[in-house]
C-alpha positions as CSV (number, residue, x, y, z in Angstrom):
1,X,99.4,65.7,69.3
2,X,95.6,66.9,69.4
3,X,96.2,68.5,72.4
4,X,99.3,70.2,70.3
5,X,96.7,71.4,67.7
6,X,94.2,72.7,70.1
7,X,96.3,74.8,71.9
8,X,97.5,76.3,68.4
9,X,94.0,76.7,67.3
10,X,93.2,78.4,70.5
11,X,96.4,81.1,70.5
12,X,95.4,81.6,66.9
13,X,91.9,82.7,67.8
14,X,93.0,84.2,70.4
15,X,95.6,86.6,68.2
16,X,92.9,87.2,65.7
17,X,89.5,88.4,66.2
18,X,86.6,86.5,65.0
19,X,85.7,89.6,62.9
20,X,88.5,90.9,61.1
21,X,92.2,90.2,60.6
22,X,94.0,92.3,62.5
23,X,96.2,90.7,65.3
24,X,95.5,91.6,68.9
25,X,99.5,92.1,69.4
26,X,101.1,95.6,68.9
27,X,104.5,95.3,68.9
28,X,106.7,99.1,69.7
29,X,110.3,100.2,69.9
30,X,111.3,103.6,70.8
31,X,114.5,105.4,71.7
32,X,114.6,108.2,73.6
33,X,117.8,111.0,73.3
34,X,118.2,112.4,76.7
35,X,120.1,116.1,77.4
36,X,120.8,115.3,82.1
37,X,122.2,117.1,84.3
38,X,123.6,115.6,87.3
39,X,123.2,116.9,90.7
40,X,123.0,116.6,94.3
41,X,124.3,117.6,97.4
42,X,127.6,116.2,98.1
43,X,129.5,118.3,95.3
44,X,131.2,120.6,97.2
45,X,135.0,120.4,96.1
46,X,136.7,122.8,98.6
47,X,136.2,126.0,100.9
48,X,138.2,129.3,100.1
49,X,139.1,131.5,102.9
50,X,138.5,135.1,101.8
51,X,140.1,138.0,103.7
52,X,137.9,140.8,105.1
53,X,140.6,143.2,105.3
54,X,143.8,142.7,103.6
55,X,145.0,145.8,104.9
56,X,145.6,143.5,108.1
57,X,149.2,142.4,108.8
58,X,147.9,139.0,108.7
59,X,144.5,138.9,106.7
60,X,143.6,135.4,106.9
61,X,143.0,135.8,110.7
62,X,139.9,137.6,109.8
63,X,138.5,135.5,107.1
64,X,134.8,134.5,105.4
65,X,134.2,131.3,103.5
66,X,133.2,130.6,100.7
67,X,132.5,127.0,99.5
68,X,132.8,125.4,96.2
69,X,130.5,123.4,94.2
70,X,131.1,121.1,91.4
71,X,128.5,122.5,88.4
72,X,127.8,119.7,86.1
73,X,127.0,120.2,82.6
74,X,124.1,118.0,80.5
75,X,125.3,115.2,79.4
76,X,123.9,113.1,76.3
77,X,122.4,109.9,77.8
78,X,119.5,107.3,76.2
79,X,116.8,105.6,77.4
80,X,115.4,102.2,74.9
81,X,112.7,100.0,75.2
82,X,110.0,98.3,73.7
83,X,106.5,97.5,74.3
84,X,104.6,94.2,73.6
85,X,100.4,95.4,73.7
86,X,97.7,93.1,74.2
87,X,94.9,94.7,72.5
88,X,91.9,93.4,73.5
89,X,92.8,93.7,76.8
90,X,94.0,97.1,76.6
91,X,97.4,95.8,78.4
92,X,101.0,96.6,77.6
93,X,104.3,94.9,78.4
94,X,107.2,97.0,78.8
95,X,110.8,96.8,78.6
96,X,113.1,99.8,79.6
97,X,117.1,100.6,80.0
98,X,118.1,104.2,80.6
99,X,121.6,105.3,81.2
100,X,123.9,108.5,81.9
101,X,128.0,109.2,82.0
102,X,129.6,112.0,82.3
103,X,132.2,113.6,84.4
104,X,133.4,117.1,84.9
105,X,136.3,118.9,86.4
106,X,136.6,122.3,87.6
107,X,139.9,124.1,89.6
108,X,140.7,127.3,90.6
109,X,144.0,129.6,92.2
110,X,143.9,132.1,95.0
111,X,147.0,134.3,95.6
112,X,149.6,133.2,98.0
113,X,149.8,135.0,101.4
114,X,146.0,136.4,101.0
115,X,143.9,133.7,100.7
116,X,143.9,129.8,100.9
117,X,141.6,126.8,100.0
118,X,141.2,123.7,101.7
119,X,138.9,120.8,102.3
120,X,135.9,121.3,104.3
121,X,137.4,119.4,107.6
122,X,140.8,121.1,107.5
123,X,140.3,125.2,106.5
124,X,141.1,127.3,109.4
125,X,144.2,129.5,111.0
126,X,146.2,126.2,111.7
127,X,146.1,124.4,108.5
128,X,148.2,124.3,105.5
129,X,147.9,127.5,103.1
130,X,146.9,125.9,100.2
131,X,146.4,127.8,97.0
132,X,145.3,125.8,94.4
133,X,142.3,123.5,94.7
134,X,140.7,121.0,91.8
135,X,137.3,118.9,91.9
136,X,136.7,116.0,89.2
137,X,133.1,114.5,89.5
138,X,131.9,111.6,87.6
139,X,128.6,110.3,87.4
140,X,127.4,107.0,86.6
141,X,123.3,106.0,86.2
142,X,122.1,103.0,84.6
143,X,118.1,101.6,85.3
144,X,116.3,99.1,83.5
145,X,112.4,98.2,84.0
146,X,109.8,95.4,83.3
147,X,106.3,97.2,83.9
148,X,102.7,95.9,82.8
149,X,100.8,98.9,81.9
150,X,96.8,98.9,82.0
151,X,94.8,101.6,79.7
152,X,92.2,103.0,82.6
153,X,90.3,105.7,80.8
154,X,90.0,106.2,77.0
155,X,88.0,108.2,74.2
156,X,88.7,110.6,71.5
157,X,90.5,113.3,73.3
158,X,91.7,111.7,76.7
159,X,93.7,108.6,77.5
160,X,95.1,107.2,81.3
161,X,97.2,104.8,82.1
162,X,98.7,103.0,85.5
163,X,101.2,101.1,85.7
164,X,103.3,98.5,88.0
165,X,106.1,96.5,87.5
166,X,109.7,96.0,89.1
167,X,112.9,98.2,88.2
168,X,116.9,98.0,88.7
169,X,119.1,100.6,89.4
170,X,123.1,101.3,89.7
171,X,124.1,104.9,91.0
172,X,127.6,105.9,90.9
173,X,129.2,109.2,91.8
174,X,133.2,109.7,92.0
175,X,134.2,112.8,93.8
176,X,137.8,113.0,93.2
177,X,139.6,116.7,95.0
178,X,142.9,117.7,95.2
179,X,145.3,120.7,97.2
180,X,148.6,122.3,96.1
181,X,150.3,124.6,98.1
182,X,153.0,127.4,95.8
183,X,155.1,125.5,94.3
184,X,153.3,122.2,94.8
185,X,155.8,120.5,97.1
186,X,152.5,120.0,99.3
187,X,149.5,118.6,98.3
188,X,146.9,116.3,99.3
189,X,144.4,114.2,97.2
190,X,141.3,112.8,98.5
191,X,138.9,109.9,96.1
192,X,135.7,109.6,97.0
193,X,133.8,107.1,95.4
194,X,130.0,106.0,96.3
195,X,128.3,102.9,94.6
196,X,124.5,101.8,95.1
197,X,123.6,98.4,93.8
198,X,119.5,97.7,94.4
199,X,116.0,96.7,92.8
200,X,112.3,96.9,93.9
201,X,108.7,98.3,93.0
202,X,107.9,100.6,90.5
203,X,104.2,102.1,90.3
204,X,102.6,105.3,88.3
205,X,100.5,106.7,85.7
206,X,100.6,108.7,82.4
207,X,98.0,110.7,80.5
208,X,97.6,111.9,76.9
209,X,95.4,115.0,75.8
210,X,94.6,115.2,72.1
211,X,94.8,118.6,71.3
212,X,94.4,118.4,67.4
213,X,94.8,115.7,64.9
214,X,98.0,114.1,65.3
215,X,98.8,116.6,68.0
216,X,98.9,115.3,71.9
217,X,99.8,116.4,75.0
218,X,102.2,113.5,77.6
219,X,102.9,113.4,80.8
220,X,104.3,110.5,83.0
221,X,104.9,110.4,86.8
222,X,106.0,107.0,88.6
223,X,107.7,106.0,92.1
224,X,109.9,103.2,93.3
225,X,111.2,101.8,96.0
226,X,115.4,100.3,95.7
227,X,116.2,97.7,98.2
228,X,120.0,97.4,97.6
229,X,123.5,97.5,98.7
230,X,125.5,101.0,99.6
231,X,129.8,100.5,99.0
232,X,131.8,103.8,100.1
233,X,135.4,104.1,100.3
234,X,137.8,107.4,100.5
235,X,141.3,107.6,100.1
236,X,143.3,110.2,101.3
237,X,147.1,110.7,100.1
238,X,149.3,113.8,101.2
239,X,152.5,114.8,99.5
240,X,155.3,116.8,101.3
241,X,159.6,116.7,101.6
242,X,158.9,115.9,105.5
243,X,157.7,113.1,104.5
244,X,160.9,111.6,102.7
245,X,163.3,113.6,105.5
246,X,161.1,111.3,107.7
247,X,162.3,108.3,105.9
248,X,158.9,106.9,104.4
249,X,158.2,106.9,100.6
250,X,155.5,109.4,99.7
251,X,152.8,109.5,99.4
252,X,151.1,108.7,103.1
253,X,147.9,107.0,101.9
254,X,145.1,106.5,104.7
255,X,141.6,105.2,104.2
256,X,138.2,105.0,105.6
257,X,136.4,102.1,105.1
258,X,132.4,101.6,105.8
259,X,131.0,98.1,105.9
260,X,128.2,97.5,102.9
261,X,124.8,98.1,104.1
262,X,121.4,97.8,102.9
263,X,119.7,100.9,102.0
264,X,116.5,102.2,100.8
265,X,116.2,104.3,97.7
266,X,112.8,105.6,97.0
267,X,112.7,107.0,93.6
268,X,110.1,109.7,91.9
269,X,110.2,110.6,88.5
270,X,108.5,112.8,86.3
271,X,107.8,113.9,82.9
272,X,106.1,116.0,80.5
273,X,106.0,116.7,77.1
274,X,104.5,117.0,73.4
275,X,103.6,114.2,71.0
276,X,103.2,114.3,66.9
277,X,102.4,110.9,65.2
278,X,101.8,110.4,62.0
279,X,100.9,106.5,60.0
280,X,103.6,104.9,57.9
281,X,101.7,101.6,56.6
282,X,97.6,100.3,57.1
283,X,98.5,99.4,60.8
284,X,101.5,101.2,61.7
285,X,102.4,104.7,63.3
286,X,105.5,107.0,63.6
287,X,105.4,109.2,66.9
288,X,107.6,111.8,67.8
289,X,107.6,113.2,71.6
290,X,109.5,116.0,73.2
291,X,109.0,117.2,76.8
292,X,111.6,117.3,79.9
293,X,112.4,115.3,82.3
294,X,113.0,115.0,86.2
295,X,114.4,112.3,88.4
296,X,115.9,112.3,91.9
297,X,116.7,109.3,94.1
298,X,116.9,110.4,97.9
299,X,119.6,108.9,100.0
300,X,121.7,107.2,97.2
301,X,125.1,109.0,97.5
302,X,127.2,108.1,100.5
303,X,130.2,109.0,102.1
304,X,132.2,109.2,105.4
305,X,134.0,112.2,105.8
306,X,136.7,113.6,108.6
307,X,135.2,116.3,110.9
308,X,137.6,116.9,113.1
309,X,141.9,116.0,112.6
310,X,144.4,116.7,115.4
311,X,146.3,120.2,115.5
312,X,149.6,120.6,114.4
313,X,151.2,121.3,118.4
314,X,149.9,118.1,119.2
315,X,152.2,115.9,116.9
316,X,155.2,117.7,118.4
317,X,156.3,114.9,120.9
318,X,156.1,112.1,117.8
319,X,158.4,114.0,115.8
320,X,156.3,114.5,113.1
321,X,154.8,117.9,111.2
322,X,150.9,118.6,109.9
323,X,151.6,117.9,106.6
324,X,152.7,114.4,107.0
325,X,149.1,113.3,106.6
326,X,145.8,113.2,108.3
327,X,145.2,112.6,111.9
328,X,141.1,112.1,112.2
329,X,139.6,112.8,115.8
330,X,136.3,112.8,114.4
331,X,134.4,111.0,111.0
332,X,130.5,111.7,109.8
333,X,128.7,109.6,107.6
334,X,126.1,111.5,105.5
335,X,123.8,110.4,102.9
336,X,122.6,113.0,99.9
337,X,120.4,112.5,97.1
338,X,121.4,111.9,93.5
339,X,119.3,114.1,90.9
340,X,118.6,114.1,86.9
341,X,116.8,117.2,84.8
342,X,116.7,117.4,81.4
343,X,115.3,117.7,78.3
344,X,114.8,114.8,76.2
345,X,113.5,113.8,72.4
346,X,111.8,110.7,72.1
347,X,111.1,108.2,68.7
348,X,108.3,105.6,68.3
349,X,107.5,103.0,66.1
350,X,104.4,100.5,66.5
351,X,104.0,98.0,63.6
């Protein structure tokens, strides 16, 4: 039981300083509103074929290409935390979640007989004239933190701070594309989903410049490094009446499949903004921060595409026609980088 009391006595001094009152604890929540857009560079939906002369009895044997990008719009997202600060040591504990979804969808037509769309492995002479082509992406981003942050330099117009800690991370990006021929008695669907799953380091440093009372200038820049796993699956299904002459139900549905694999994420983010805080109570403060924000991810996104499927005169002698489905001779596994930019509004509290 002494021991008990000692150990009480010695948090209590420890809380509050000899000379005044005032607890050595600070205790912050803040919320952030976040305006992201998504990007990267897997987002390319389809290829158009475009004519150079249409005066040509058959233009699309003289053709350019042009390729298609998904745009993504900003999404809302939100990042929360809170901060625990140890005052006397001019420490901070900090707990952080951010998280983004969205998706977005974009399709266009080309006229039949002059043009034709396709995927990026199967857009040529020889392949079906597709005229219609639709992209659906869907994005995914959740990351939570515990970082300790130490105040390094600090007067009346300048503070800088380093931190370290360990972060989490789950990246998801759904690429989902589809092809209709006139009519839409052919088509063909392909689902592309990527999923990273992984954890590690996080270091980096943020400064504050008091411009005027009240009135500061933020920035924020930090790095980690994800350990985790990398999941990637495509489906490909193809729709057409030679496929039910044939005598199988439609759709074909084929798949590539990629064992799980570790992968290393590194992770840079930065930030900058401006800062008005104002006090509501003898020891507490109401901040209000603005800025914009940038964060990419390199190698997070991955997928295993076709490169190369078999020409149509070489299914002749199994009786079966182009359009039945796909008939890979060649795959490719790439890896792309997963990117956030925005603006973003952030509230504090410290009581």
């Amino acid at each position: 039981m002494k021991k008990l009391l000692t150990l009480l006595s010695l948090l209590t001094v420890s809380l509050y300083p000899q000379e005044g009152g005032r607890p050595c604890l600070d205790y912050q929540l803040y919320g952030e509103v976040l305006f992201l857009q998504p990007n990267g560079s897997s987002l390319c939906y389809a290829v158009e074929a475009i004519p150079k002369n249409y005066k040509l009895p058959n233009p699309l044997l003289e053709a350019n290409w042009f390729a298609h990008e998904i745009s993504p719009s900003y999404y809302p997202a939100f990042d929360i935390g809170a901060k625990i600060e140890f005052l006397d040591m001019e420490m901070c504990l900090v707990l952080d979640y951010e998280r983004l979804s969205g998706g977005e969808v974009q399709q266009f037509n080309v006229p039949n007989g002059f043009a034709m769309v396709g995927p990026l492995f199967d857009i040529g002479p020889d392949a079906e004239p597709y005229i219609s082509a639709k992209g659906k992406a869907v994005f995914r981003f959740d990351m939570a933190g515990l970082l300790l942050e130490k105040r390094l330099y600090n007067n009346q117009c300048w503070m800088i701070d380093y931190c370290v800690g360990a972060s989490f991370a789950r990246i998801k990006q759904y690429m989902r594309t589809q092809y209709s021929s006139a009519g839409g008695s052919i088509a063909r669907v392909i689902k592309n989903p990527s999923l990273f799953l992984g954890g590690g380091i996080t270091s980096g440093g943020s400064f504050a410049f008091r411009v005027a009372n009240h009135f500061q200038i933020m920035g924020s820049s930090s790095i980690s490094l994800l350990m985790g796993c990398m999941t990637n699956r495509v489906t490909y299904r193809s729709y057409a009446p030679s496929i039910s002459q044939a005598g199988n139900p439609q759709p074909t549905t084929e798949r590539t499949r990629v064992p799980n694999r570790s992968q290393l994420v590194p992770g840079f983010e930065e930030k900058f903004g401006f800062t008005f805080d104002f006090p509501i109570s003898c020891n507490g403060t109401f901040s209000i921060e603005a800025g914009y924000l940038f964060q990419i991810f390199l190698n997070a996104i991955q997928n295993f595409d076709i490169t190369v499927i078999v020409d149509a005169s070489d299914l002749t002698s199994s009786g079966l026609v182009f359009t039945d489905g796909y008939y890979a001779q060649g795959f490719q596994r790439t890896l792309s980088n997963f990117i956030l930019t925005g603006p973003y509004l952030n509230l504090n509290a410290t009581f």
